[in-house]
C-alpha positions in Angstrom: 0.0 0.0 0.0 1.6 3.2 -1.0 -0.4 5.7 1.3 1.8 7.8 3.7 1.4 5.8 7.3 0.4 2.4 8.3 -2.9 1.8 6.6 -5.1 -1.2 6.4 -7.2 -2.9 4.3 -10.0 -4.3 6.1 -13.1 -5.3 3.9 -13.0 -6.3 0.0 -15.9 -7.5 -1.7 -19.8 -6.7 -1.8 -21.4 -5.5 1.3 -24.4 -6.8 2.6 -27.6 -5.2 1.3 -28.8 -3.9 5.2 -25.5 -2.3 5.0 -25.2 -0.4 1.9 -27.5 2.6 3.1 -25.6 3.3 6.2 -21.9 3.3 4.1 -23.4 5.6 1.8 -24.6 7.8 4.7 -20.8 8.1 6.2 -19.2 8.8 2.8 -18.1 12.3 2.8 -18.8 13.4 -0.3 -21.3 15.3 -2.2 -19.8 13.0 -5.6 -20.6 10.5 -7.3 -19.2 7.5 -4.6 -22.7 8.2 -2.6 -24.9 7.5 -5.6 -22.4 4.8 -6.9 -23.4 3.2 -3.9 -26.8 3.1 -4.1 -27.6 2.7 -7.5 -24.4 0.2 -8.8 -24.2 -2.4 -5.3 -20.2 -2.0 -6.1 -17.7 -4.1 -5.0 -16.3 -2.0 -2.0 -12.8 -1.5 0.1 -12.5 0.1 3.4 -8.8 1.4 4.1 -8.3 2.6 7.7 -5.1 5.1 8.3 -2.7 5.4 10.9 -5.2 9.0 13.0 -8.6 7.0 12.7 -9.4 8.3 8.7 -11.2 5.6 6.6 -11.5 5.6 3.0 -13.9 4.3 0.6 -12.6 2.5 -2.2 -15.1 1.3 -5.1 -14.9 1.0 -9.0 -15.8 4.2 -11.0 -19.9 3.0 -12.8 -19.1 2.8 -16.6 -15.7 3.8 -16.6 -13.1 0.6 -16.7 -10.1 0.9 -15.2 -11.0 4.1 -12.8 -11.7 4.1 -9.2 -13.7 6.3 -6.5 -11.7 7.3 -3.6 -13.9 9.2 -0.7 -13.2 9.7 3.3 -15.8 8.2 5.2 -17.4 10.7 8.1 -16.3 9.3 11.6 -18.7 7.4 13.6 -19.3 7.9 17.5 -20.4 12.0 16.6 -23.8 14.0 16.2 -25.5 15.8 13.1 -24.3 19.3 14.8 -20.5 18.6 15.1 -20.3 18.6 11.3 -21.8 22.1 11.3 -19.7 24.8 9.6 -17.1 22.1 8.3 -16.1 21.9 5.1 -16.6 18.6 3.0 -13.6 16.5 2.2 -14.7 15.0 -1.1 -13.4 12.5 -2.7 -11.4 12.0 -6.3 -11.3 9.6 -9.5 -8.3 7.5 -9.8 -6.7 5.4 -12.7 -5.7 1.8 -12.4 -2.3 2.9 -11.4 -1.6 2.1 -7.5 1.3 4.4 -7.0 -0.1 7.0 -9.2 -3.4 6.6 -7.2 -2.0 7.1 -4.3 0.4 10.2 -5.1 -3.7 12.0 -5.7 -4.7 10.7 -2.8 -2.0 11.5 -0.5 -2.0 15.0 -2.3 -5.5 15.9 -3.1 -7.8 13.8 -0.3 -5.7 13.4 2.8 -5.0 17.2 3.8 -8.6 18.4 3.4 -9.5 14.8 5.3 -7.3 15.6 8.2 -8.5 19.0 8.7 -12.0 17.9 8.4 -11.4 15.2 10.9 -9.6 18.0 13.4 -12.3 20.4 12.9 -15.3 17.6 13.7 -12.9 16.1 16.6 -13.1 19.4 18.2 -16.7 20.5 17.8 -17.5 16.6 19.4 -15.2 18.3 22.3 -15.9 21.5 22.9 -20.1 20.6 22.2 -21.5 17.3 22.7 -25.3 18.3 23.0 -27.0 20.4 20.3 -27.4 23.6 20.8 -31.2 23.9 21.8 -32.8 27.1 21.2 -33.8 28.5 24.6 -37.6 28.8 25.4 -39.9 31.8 25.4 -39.7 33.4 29.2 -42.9 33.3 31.4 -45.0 36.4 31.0 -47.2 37.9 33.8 -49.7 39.9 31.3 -51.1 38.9 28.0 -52.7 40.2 24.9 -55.6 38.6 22.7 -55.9 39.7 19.2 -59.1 38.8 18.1 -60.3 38.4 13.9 -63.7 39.5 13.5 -65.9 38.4 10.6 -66.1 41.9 9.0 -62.0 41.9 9.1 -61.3 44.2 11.6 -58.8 43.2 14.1 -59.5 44.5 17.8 -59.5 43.3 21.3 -61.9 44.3 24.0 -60.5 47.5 25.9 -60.9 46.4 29.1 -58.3 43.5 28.5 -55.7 45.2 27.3 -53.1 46.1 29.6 -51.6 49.5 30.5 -48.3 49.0 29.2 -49.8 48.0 25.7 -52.1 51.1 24.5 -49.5 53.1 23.6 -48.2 50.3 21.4 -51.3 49.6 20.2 -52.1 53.6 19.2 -48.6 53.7 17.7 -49.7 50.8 15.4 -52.4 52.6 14.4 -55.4 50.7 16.4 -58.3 52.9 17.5 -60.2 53.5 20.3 -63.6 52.7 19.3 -66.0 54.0 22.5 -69.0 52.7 21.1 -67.8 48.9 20.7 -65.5 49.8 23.8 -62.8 48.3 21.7 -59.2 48.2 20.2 -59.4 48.0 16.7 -57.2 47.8 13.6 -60.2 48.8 11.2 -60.5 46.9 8.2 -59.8 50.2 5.9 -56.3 49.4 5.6 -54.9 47.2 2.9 -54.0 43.6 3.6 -50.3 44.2 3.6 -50.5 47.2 5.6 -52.7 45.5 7.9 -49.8 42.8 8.1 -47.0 44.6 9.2 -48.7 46.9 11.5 -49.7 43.5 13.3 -46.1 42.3 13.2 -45.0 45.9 14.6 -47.1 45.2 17.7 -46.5 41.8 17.9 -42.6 42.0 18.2 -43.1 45.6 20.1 -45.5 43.9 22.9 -43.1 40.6 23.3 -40.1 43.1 23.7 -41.8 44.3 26.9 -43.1 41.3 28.3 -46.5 40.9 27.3 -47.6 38.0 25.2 -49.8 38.1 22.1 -52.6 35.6 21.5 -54.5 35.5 18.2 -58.2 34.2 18.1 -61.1 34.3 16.1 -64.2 35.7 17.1 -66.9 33.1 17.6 -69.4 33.0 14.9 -73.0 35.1 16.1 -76.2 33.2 15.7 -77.9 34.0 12.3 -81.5 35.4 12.7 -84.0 32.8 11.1 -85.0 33.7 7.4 -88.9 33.2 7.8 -91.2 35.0 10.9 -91.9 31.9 13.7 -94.5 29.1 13.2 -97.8 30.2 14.3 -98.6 28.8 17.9 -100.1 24.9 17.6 -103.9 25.2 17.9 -103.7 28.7 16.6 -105.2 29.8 13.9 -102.7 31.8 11.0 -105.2 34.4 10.3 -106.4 34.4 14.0 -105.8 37.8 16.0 -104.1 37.4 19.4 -106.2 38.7 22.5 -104.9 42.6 24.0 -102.9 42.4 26.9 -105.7 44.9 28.5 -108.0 42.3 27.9 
C-alpha cells in the first residue's frame, strides 16, 4: 500500500444489502461514490489510516479501469458537530496504484485531516446540540381577536396598560361605542400585516404575550317569521294584553 502511514485494508468485496445505506450515509462526499453506492451495489474497500481516517474504495460506474476514492465521516459523533465544516470529497483515480495514491496523498488526505480535526473538536468543545432557549414566562397577556367583518380588535378592558401606547402607535383605535381596540378593516391587507407584526414584536419586547383568536361566529337570525302557535289559527288575532 503506498499511502503515507500504516494503513489497512479491512473489507474487500460486496457488502451486505442492510448495510449499503448506512456506508453511503458516512461517505463524505457530495460525488458520485454516494450514488455509486446506491444505484451500482459495487464491489467496495475500506482502508483505515494510521489517526482513525477511513477511506472508501469502489470502481468508478461505466468507466473501466477508474476508481472512486472518498473519506468516510467518523462514527461515535452527532449531526451538529459537522456544522460549519467543510466537506472533504473525494477524487477519480486510474488503475495505477502508486499513481493513485500520489492524488490521494496529495488531493484527499489534507482536506481529510483538517476535516477530521475540525469535527474532533466540535464533538469536544459541544457534545449536546445547541437547543434554542424557550420563550420566558410572561405575567400579562394580549388577545388579538379576527372578526368576521376583518377588523382586528380586542376588548379594551383586557388590554393592559403598558400595551395602549403600542397599540395607538400601530395605528389601532379606540372605538367608544364597541368599547374596543381596533385595527379597522380600511387598511390594505399588507399594511394591515406589518402593523400587526409591529405590535407583535413591540409587545413581546416588553413582556407581554400576544394571542390570536377568532371571534366566535354570532347566531344567524332565522330567514322566515316563527310558526304560528299549535292550535292557533294563522289568520287568528291574538287577544290585547288589556283584555
Amino acid at each position: 500500500m503506498h499511502l503515507p502511514g500504516q494503513w489497512h485494508r479491512r473489507y474487500t468485496g460486496f457488502p451486505p444489502p442492510k448495510d449499503q445505506p448506512h456506508i453511503a450515509n458516512r461517505v463524505w462526499d457530495c460525488g458520485p461514490t454516494h450514488s455509486a453506492l446506491l444505484d451500482w451495489d459495487p464491489p467496495t474497500a475500506f482502508l483505515d489510516g494510521p489517526a482513525g481516517e477511513q477511506l472508501c474504495v469502489i470502481p468508478r460506474p461505466r468507466c473501466p479501469r477508474q476508481y472512486l476514492v472518498a473519506p468516510l465521516q467518523p462514527e461515535g459523533v452527532r449531526p451538529h458537530h459537522f456544522r460549519g465544516v467543510e466537506e472533504p470529497n473525494g477524487i477519480a483515480v486510474r488503475h495505477d496504484p502508486v499513481r493513485a495514491a500520489a492524488q490521494v496523498a496529495r488531493r484527499v488526505l489534507p482536506r481529510y485531516a483538517r476535516a477530521l480535526d475540525a469535527v474532533r473538536r466540535n464533538a469536544l468543545h459541544q457534545p449536546d446540540p445547541p437547543h434554542r432557549a424557550a420563550a420566558p414566562e410572561v405575567s400579562e397577556s394580549l388577545t388579538l381577536i379576527w372578526y368576521p367583518d376583518g377588523v382586528v380588535g380586542t376588548p379594551s378592558a383586557s388590554v393592559p396598560a403598558e400595551a395602549r401606547a403600542v397599540l395607538y402607535g400601530c395605528y389601532f383605535q379606540y372605538s367608544p361605542h364597541e368599547a374596543a381596540f381596533v385595527l379597522p378593516a380600511s387598511y390594505s391587507a399588507e399594511a394591515r400585516a406589518l402593523l400587526l407584526q409591529s405590535a407583535v414584536r413591540r409587545l413581546t419586547a416588553q413582556g407581554i404575550g400576544v394571542n390570536f383568536r377568532h371571534a366566535a361566529p354570532t347566531a344567524s337570525r332565522p330567514s322566515r317569521s316563527a310558526a304560528p302557535t299549535l292550535g292557533t289559527p294563522p289568520g287568528a288575532r291574538q287577544p290585547s294584553a288589556r283584555r
